[in-house]
C-alpha positions as CSV (number, residue, x, y, z in Angstrom):
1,X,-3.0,-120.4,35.8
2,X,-2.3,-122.6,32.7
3,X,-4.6,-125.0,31.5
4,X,-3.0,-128.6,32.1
5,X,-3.4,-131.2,29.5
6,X,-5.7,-134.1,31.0
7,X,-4.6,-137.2,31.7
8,X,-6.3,-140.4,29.9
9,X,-5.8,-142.5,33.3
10,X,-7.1,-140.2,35.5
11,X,-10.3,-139.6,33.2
12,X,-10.7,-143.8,33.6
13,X,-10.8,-143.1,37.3
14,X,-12.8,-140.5,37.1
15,X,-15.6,-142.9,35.3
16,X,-14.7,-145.6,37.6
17,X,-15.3,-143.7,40.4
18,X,-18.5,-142.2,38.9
19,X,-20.3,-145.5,38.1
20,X,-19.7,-146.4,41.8
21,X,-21.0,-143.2,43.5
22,X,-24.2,-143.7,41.4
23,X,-24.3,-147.1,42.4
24,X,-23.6,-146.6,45.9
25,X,-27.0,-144.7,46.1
26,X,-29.3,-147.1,44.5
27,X,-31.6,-149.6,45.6
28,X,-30.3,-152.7,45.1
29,X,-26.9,-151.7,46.1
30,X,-28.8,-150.8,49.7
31,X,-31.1,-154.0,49.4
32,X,-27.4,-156.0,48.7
33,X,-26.4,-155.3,52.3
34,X,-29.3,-157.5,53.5
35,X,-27.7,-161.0,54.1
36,X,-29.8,-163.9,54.2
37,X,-28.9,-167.5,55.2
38,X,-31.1,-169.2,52.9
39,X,-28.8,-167.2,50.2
40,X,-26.5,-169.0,48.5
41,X,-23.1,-168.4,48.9
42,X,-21.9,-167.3,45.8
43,X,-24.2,-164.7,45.7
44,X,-23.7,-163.9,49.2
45,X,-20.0,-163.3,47.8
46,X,-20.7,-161.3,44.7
47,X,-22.5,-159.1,47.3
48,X,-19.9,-158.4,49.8
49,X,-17.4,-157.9,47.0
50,X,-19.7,-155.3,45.5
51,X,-20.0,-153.6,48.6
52,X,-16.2,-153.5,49.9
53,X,-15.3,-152.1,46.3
54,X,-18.4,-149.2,45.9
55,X,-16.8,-148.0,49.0
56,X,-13.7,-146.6,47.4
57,X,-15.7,-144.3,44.9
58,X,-15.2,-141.4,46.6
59,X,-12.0,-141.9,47.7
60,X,-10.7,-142.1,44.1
61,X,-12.1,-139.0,43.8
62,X,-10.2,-137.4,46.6
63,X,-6.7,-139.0,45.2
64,X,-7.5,-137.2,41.5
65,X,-8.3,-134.0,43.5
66,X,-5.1,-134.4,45.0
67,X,-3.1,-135.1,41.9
68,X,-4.5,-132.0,40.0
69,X,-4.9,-129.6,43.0
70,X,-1.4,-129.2,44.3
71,X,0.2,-129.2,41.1
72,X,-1.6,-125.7,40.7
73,X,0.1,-122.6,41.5
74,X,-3.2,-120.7,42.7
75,X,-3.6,-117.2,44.1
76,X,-6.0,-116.9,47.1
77,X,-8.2,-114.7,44.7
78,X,-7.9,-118.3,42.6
79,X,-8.7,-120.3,45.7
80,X,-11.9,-117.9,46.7
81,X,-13.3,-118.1,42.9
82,X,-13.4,-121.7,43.0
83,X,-14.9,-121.7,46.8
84,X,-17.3,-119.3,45.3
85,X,-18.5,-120.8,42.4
86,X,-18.8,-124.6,44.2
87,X,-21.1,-123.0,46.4
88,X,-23.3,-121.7,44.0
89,X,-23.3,-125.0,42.1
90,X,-23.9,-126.8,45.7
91,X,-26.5,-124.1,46.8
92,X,-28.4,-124.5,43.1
93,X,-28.5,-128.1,42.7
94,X,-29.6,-128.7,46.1
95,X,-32.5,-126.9,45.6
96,X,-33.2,-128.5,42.4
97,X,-32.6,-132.0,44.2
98,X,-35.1,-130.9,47.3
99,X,-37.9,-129.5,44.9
100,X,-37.7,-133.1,42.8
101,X,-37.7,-135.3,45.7
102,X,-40.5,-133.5,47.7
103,X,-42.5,-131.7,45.3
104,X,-42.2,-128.5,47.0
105,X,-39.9,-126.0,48.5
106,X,-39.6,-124.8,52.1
107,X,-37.8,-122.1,52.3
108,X,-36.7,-122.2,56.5
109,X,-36.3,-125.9,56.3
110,X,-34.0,-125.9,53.1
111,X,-31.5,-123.2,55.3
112,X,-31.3,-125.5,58.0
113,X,-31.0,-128.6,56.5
114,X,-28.6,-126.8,54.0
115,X,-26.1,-125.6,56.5
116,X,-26.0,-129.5,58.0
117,X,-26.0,-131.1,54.9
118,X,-29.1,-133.0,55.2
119,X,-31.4,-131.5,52.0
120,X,-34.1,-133.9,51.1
121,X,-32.8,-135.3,47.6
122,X,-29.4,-134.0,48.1
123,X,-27.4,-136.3,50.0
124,X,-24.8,-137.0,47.6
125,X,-23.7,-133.9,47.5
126,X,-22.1,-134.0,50.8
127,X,-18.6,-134.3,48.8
128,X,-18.7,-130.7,47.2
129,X,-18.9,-129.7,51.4
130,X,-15.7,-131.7,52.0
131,X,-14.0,-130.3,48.3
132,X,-15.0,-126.6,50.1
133,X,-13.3,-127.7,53.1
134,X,-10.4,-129.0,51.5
135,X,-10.2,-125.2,49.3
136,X,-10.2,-123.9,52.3
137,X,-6.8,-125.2,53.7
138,X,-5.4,-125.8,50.3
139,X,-2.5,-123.3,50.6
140,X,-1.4,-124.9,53.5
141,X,-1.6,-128.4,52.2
142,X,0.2,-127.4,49.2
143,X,3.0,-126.2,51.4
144,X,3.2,-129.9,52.9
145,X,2.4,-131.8,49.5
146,X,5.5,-129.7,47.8
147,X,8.0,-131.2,50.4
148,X,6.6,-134.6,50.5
149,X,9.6,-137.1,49.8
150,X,9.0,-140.6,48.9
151,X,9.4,-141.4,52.5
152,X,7.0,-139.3,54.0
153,X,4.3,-141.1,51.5
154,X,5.5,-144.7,52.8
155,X,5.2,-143.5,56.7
156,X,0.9,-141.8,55.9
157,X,0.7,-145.5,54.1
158,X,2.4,-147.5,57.1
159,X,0.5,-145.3,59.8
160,X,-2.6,-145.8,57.8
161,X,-2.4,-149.1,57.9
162,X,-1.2,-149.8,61.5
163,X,-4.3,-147.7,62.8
164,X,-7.1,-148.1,60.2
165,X,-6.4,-151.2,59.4
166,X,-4.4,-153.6,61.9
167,X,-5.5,-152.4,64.6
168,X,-9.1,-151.7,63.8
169,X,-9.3,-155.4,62.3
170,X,-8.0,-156.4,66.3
171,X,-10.8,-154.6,68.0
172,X,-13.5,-155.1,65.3
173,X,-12.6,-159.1,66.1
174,X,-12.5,-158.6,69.6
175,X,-15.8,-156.8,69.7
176,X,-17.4,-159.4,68.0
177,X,-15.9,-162.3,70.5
178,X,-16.7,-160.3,73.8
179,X,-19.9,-158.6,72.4
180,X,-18.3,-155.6,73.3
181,X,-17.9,-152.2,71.8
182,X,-14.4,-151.0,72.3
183,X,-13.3,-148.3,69.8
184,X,-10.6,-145.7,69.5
185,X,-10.8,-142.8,71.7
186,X,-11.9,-139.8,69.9
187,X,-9.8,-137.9,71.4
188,X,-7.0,-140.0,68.9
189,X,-6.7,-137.4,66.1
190,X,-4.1,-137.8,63.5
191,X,-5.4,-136.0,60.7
192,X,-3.1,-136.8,58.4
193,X,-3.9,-140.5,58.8
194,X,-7.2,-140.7,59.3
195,X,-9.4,-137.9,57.8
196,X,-9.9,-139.2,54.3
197,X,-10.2,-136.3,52.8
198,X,-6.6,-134.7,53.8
199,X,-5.2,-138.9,53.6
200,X,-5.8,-139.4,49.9
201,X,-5.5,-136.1,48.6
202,X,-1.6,-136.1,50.2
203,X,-1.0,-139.5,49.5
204,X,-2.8,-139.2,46.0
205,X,-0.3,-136.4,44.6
206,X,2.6,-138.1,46.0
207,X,1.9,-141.1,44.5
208,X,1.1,-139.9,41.2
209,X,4.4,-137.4,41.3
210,X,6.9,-139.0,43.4
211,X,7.0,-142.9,42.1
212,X,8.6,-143.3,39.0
213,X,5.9,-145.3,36.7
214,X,9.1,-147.4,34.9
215,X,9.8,-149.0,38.0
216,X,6.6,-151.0,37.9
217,X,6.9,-154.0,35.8
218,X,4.5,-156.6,34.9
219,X,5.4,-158.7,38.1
220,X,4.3,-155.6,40.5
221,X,1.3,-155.0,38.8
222,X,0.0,-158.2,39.0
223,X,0.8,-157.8,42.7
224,X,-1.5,-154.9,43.2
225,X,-3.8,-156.6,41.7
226,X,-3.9,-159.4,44.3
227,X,-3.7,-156.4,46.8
228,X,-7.0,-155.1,45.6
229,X,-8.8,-158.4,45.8
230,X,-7.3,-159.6,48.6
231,X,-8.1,-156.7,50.4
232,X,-11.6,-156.7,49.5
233,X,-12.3,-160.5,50.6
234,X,-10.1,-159.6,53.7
235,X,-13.4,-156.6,53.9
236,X,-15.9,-158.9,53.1
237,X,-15.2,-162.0,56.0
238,X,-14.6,-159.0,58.3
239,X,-18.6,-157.7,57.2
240,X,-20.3,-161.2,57.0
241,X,-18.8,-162.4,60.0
242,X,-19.9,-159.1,62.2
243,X,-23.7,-159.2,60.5
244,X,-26.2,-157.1,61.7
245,X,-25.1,-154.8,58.8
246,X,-22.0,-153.7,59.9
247,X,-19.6,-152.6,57.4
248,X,-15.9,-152.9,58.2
249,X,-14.1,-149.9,55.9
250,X,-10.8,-150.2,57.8
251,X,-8.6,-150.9,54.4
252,X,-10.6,-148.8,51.8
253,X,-7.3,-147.0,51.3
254,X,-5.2,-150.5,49.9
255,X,-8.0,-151.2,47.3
256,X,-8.2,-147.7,46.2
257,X,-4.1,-147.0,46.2
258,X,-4.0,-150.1,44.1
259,X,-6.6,-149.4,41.8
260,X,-4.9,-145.9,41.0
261,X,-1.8,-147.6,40.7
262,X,-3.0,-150.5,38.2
263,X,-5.0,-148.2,36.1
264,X,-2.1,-145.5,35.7
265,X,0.2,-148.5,34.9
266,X,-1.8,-150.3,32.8
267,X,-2.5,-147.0,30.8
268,X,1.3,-146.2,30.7
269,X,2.3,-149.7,29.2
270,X,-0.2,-149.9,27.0
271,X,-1.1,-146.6,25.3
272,X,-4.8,-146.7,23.9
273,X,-5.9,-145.8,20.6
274,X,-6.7,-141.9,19.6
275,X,-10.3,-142.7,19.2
276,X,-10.3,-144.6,22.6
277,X,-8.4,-141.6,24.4
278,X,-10.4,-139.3,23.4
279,X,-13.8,-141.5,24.3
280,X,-12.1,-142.3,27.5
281,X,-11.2,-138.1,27.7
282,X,-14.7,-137.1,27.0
283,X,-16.5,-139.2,29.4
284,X,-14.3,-138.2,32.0
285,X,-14.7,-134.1,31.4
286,X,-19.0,-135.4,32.0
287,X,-18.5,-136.9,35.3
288,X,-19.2,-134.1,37.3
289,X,-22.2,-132.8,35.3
290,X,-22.8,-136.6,36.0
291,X,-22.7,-136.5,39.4
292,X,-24.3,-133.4,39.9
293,X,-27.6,-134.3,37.6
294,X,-28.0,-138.0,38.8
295,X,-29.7,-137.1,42.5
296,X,-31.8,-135.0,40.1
297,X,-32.8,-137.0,37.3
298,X,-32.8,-140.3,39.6
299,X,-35.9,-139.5,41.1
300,X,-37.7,-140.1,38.2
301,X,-35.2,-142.3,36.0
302,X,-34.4,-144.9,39.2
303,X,-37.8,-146.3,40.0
304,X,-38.9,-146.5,35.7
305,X,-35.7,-149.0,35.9
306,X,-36.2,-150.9,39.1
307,X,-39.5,-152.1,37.7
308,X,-37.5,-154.5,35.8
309,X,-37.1,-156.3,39.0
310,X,-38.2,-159.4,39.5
311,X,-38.3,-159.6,35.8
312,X,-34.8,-159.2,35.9
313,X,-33.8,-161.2,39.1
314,X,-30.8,-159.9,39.9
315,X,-31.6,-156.6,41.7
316,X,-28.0,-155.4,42.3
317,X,-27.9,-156.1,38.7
318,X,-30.9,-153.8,37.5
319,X,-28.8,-151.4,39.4
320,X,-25.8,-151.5,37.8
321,X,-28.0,-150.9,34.4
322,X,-29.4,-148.3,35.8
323,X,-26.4,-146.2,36.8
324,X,-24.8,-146.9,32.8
325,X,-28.5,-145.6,32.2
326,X,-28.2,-142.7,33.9
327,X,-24.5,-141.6,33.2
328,X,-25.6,-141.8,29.3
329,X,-28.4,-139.3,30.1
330,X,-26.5,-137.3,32.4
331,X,-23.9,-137.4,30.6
332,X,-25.8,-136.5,27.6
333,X,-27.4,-133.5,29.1
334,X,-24.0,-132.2,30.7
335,X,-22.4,-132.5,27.3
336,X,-25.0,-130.4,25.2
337,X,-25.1,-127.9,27.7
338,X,-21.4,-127.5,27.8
339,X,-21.6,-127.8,23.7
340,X,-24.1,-124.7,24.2
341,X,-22.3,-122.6,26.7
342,X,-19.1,-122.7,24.9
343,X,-21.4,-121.5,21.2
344,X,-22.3,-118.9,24.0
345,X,-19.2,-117.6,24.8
346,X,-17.8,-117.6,21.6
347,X,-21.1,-115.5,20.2
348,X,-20.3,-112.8,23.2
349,X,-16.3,-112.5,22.1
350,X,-17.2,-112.0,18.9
C-alpha cells in the first residue's frame, strides 16, 4: 500500500469532529439536555442547537473513514493487520480507562463487560467496535463503493431521508399528539439506509469522489449552509416539543453531509496558508491519540475544570473549555510519544 498524502479538509473534520465527541461526554453537555421552563429562551436555544450539532461527531468520523478506506487497495493480510492491531489498542486502553475510573481491576468482570462493550471508563470507545466491524466487511463494501455512480449516492440520500427523516418526523409528531408509541418495525432492515456506520461510510466516499468540487459555487455553498442550520432547528422544535428528554436524531445525516460539503468547499476556494496547513495537518494526525487518551486523562482533568462552575456560569461553557483543555494535553502527550516512537525506529534501522 502507498502512503496517500492527507488532505487539509479532512484533517479540519477530523478536529471538528474530535472537539464534539469530547464534548458529547462531558458534564455540562449531559446537564444541557435538562430543560427548564423558568430558562430563558435563548439559552433554551443555544442548548438545543448544541445538542442537535454534537450529534454528528461521530458521524463525520464514519464519512472520513469512508473517504480514505475504499480508496485503499488492501490485501486481507492488510485488512487482518489493522483488525489486529485496533484490538490491541481497544483491549489496552480499555483497561487503562477501567483501572482510572474505578481504582482497581477485575479481571472476570473486565472480560464480560469487554465482550459487550460496557467497561467502566471506556464507553467511548464503542466506535473502535464499530471501525472493527466495518474491517470486517470492508472487501465487500469496497466492491459496492467502486461501482457507486452519482445516482446510486442521490437514491442512499433520498431513501435516507424519506425513512429517517420524513417519515420518522410523521410518527415522532404523531406519538406526541396520541401519546402513543408507534415506531418502525424492526423487522424493516435496510442496511444501507439506516445503519450509520455502512450509510456514511458509502455515501462519505461517493461524495468526496464522485461530485466534482468546481460545480459548487458560492450560491450552493451558502445553501448548505442554510441546510445545516435549518436542519438543526428543524432537530431542535422536534426535541423541545417531545420533552421528557427525548432526542429526535432523524436528520443527523443533512447537517453532517453539509458540513463535509462546506468545509471541503470552503478549503478548495480558499487555499490556507503553509503554516496554517500544516497546523491544521498536525492537529488532525493527534486526534486519535486524542480520542483514545481523553476517557483516560478525563477522569482526573474533567472535574479540576468543572469546579470553575458556578464561578463561570455558563456550564455547557466550562465544558467547551474543557475539551480545548484536554485536546491540548492529549494532544500533547500523543504528539511526544509519536515524536519518540519515530527517534525509536529510526535508532533500530540504523
Amino acid at each position: 500500500m502507498t502512503k496517500r498524502k492527507r488532505e487539509c479538509y479532512l484533517d479540519f473534520l477530523r478536529i471538528i469532529a474530535c472537539f464534539l465527541v469530547i464534548l458529547n461526554h462531558t458534564p455540562g453537555y449531559i446537564a444541557s439536555f435538562e430543560i427548564d421552563d423558568s430558562q430563558k429562551a435563548v439559552l433554551i436555544i443555544w442548548h438545543l442547537l448544541v445538542e442537535m450539532v454534537v450529534k454528528i461527531g461521530v458521524p463525520i468520523f464514519f464519512m472520513i473513514s469512508g473517504s480514505l478506506l475504499f480508496k485503499k487497495d488492501m490485501t486481507y493480510k492488510d485488512i487482518f493487520r489493522r483488525i489486529i492491531k485496533m484490538f490491541l489498542i481497544l483491549l489496552i486502553f480499555s483497561i487503562i480507562a477501567n483501572i482510572a475510573a474505578t481504582g482497581h481491576f477485575y479481571i472476570p468482570g473486565f472480560i464480560r463487560n469487554f465482550a459487550s462493550a460496557t467497561v467502566d471508563g471506556a464507553g467511548p470507545y464503542w466506535y473502535i467496535y464499530t471501525y472493527i466491524g466495518l474491517l470486517l466487511v470492508m472487501p465487500f463494501m469496497r466492491s459496492v463503493a467502486l461501482r457507486l455512480t452519482k445516482t446510486d449516492v442521490i437514491y442512499l440520500i433520498i431513501l435516507r431521508l424519506s425513512i429517517t427523516g420524513i417519515v420518522a418526523i410523521l410518527i415522532w409528531l404523531l406519538n406526541i399528539m396520541y401519546d402513543s408509541n408507534m415506531y418502525l418495525s424492526e423487522h424493516f432492515q435496510p442496511v444501507f439506509i439506516t445503519v450509520d456506520c455502512i450509510f456514511y461510510t458509502l455515501v462519505g466516499f461517493g461524495i468526496d469522489s464522485l461530485w466534482d468540487i468546481e460545480s459548487f459555487n458560492r450560491t450552493k455553498e451558502i445553501y448548505l449552509a442554510i441546510l445545516f442550520v435549518v436542519t438543526a432547528l428543524i432537530e431542535s422544535w422536534l426535541t423541545w416539543i417531545a420533552g421528557d428528554g427525548q432526542v429526535f436524531s432523524g436528520m443527523d445525516f443533512l447537517m453532517t453531509l453539509s458540513l463535509f460539503m462546506v468545509v471541503k468547499i470552503a478549503f478548495h476556494r480558499r487555499e490556507p496558508s503553509e503554516s496554517i496547513r500544516n497546523a491544521i495537518t498536525l492537529i488532525g494526525s493527534l486526534t486519535f491519540g486524542i480520542y483514545l487518551l481523553d476517557p483516560i486523562i478525563g477522569t482526573y482533568l474533567k472535574p479540576l475544570v468543572h469546579k470553575l462552575y458556578p464561578r463561570v456560569p455558563f456550564y455547557l461553557g466550562v465544558s467547551m473549555l474543557y475539551c480545548v483543555i484536554s485536546m491540548i494535553v492529549c494532544g500533547s502527550l500523543t504528539y511526544l510519544y509519536k515524536k519518540v516512537f519515530i527517534w525509536r525506529k529510526n535508532v533500530d534501522r540504523n
